[in-house]
Legacy VTK file of the C-alpha trace (Angstrom):
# vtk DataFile Version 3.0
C-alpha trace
ASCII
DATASET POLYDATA
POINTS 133 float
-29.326 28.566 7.099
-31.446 26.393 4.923
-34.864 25.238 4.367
-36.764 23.297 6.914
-38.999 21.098 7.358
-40.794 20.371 10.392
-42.917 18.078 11.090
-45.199 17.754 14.506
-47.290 14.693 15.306
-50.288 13.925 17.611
-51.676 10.671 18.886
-55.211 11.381 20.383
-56.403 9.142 22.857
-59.261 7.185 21.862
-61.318 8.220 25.158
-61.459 12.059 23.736
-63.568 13.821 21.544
-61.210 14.370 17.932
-63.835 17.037 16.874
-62.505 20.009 19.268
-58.663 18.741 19.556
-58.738 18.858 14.889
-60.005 22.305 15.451
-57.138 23.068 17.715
-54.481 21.397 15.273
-56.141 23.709 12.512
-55.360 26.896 14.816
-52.165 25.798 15.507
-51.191 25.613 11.426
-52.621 29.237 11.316
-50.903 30.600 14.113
-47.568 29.667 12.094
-48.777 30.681 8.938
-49.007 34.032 9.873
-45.065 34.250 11.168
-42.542 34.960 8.958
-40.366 33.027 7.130
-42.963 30.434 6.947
-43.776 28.958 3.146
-46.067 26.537 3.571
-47.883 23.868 5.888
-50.651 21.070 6.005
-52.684 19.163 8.879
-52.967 15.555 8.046
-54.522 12.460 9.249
-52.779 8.988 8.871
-54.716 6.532 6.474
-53.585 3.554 8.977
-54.408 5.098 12.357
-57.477 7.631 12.567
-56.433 9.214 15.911
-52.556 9.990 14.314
-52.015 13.419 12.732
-49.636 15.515 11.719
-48.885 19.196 11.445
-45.793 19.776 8.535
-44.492 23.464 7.910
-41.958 24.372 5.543
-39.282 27.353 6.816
-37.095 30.153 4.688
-34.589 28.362 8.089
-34.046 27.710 11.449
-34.627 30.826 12.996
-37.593 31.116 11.699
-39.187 28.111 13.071
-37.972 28.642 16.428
-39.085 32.505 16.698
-42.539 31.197 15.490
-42.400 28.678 18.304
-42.238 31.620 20.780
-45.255 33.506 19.827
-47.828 34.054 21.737
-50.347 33.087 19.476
-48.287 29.871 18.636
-48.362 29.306 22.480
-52.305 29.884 22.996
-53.044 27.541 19.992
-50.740 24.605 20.778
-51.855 25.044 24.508
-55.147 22.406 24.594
-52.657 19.764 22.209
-49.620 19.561 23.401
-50.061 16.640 25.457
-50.616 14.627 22.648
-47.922 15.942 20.840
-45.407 12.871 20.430
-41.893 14.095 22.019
-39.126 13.628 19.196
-37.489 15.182 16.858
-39.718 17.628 14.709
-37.318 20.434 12.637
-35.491 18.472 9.285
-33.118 20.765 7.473
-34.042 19.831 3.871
-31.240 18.899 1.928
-32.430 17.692 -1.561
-36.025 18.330 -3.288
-37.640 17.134 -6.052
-36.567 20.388 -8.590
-32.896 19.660 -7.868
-30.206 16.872 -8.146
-27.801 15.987 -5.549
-28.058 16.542 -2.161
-27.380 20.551 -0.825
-24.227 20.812 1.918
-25.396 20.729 5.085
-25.881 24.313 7.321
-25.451 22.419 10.358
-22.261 23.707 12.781
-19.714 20.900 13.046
-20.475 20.945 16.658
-24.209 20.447 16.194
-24.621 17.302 17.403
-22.710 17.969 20.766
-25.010 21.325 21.576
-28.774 21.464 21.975
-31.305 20.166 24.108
-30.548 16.858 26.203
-32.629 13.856 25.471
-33.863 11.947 28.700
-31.973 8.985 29.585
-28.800 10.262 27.835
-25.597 11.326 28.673
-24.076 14.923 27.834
-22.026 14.678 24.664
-18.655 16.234 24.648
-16.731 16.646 21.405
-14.186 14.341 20.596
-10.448 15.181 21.382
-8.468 15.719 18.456
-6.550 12.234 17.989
-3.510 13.981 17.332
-3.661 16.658 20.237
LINES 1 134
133 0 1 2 3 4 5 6 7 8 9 10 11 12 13 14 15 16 17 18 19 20 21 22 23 24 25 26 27 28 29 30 31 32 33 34 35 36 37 38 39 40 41 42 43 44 45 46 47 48 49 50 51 52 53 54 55 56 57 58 59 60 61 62 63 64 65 66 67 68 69 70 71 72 73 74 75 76 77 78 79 80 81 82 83 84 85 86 87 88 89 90 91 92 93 94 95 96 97 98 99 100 101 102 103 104 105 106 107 108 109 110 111 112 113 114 115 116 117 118 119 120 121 122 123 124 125 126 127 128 129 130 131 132
């Protein structure tokens, strides 16, 4: 598997302290630093909207992430956050950088997008018959 990228964002309500809940995001980013196969990460604060932030890590892959995401220290540190964590997507697989030219083949199964978690309000996904079979 390749790179990724992940990228986590808060919105904290404006009736809570931000002091304690930065500290928290600031655990969080060295709870993963310490798990391998991570490269690199940053906390950061949007320009446009004081109370938005977001946690980005960069992965040696997949499994990576996810293994880190089942620590217990991951777990502890998230814990007091992650109801203001926003509930999308958050794990890119990077496909070009700026180094490189062109854009990398994807690792992604061919059945990837009909496996994984369920998103509310949708319907199961079941691959496509093949049209001549």
């Amino acid at each position: 598997m390749g790179t990724m990228l992940v990228l986590m964002r808060f919105d904290l309500p404006p009736s809570v302290d931000i002091t304690p809940l930065v500290d928290s995001l600031s655990a969080v980013l060295a709870a993963l630093r310490d798990r391998p196969g991570y490269r690199d990460g940053w906390l950061g604060r949007s320009p446009d909207d004081p109370r938005a932030y977001c946690l980005a890590s960069l992965w040696e892959d997949v499994g990576s992430y996810r293994r880190s995401l089942s620590s217990f220290e991951f777990k502890m540190a998230v814990g007091p956050i992650q109801q203001f964590m926003l509930d999308q997507p958050s794990a890119f697989e990077v496909l070009a950088d700026s180094r490189t030219t062109g854009v990398e083949a994807s690792d992604l199964a061919v059945d990837a997008s009909t496996s994984g978690p369920q998103r509310p309000g949708t319907e199961p996904q079941t691959p496509r018959a093949d049209a001549d079979g």
